[in-house]
SEMARLO-825704 format. One record per residue: z, y negated, x negated of N, C-alpha, C in turn; residue in one letter. Coordinates in steps of 0.001 Angstrom, whole numbers, plus 500000, padded with zeros to 6 digits. Atoms other than C-alpha are relative to their C-alpha. Layout:
REM SEMARLO-825704
ZYXZYXZYXA;...
//
This chain:
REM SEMARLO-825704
499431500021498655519352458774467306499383501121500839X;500504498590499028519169461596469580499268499468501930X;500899500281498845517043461354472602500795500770501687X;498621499314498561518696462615476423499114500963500260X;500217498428500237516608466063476350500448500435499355X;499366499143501073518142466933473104501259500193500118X;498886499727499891521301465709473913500280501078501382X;499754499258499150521187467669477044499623501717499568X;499986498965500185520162470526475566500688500568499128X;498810499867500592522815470749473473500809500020500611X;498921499721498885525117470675476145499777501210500675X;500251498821499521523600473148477631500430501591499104X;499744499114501061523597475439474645501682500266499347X;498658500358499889527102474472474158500815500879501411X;499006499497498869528531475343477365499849501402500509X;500019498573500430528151479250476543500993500383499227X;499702500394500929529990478738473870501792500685501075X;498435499831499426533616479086476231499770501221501079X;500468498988499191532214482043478472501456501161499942X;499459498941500071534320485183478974499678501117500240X;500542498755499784533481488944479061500871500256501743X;499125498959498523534863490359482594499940501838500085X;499879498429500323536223493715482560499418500678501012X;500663499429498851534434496249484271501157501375500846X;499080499246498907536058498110487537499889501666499185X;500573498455500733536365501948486868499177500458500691X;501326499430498879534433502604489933498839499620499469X;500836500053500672531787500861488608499261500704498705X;500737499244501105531360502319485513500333501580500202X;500158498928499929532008505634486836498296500600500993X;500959500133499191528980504723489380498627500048499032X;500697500278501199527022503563486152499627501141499175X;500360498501500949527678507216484223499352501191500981X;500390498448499363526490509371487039498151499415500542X;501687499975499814522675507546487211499733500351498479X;500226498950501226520860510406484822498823498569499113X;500129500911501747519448508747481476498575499659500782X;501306500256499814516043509432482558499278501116501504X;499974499358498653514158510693485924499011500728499174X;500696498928500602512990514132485493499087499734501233X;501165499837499331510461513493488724498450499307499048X;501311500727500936507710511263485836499720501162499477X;500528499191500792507510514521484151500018501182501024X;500589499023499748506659516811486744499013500387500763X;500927500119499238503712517928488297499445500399501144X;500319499462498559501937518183491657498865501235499464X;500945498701500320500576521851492159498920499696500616X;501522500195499711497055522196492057499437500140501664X;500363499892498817497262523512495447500557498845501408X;500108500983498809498353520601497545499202498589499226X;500657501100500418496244518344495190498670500557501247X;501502499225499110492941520475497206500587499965501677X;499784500252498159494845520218500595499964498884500318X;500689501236499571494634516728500339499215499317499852X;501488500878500206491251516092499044499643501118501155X;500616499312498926490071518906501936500473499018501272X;500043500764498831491894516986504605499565498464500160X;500714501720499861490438513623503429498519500141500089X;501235500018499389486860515300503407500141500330501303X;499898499244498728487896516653506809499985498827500985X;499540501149499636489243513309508036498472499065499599X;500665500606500030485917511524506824498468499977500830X;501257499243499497483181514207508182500217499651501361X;499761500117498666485203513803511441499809498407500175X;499955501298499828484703509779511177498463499437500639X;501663500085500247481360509961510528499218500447501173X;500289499371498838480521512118513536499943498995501109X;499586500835499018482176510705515714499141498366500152X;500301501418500011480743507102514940498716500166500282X;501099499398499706477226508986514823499934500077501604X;499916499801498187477838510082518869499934498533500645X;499829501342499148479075506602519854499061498911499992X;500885500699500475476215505201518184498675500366500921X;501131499178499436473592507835519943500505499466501612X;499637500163498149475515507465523668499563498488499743X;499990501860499509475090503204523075498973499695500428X;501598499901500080471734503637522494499268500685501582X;500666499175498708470594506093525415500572499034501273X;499306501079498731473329503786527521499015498712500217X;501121501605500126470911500334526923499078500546500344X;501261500033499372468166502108527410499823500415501397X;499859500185498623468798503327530927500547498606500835X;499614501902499687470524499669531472498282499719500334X;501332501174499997467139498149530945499152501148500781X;501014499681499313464830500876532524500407500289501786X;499477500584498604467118500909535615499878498316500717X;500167501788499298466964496895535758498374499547499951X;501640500435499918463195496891534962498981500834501028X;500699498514498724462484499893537572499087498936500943X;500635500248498773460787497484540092498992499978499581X;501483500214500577458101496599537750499255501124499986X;500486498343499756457191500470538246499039499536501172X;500373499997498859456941499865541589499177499043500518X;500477501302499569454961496863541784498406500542499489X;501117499428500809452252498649539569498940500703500715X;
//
């Protein structure tokens, strides 16, 4: 005796079985013959010279990061410390 997965999967497998091909439009398959077999851009290569323009503008782009973060780091610093020797100034004066 067959079990109701098997029998269902026999139905399933079955109901392929009456399918039909559908003809294809001509547009379509004229749409179909004009994408080329294979893309000639995988086989060709970037010139050496914009490989070096964009490792120069990414060291360029990093040196300038770096700087910059360097300054904002130096001004924070000199900024706090006038903060605090401006707010501690009386104790000067008390001396």
């Amino acid at each position: 005796m067959e079990t109701k997965k098997e029998i269902w999967i026999e139905q399933t497998l079955s109901s392929v079985n009456d399918l039909k091909h559908v003809a294809i439009s001509s547009k379509l398959s004229q749409r179909l013959a004009d994408i080329p077999r294979e893309y000639s851009l995988l086989n060709q290569r970037i010139p050496m010279k914009a490989v070096w323009l964009a490792a120069a503008s990414i060291a360029l782009l990093l040196t300038m990061n770096i700087l910059s973060v360097r300054r904002v780091k130096k001004q924070s610093i000199t900024q706090e410390t006038s903060i605090y020797s401006d707010y501690f100034s009386y104790t000067e004066i008390l001396e």
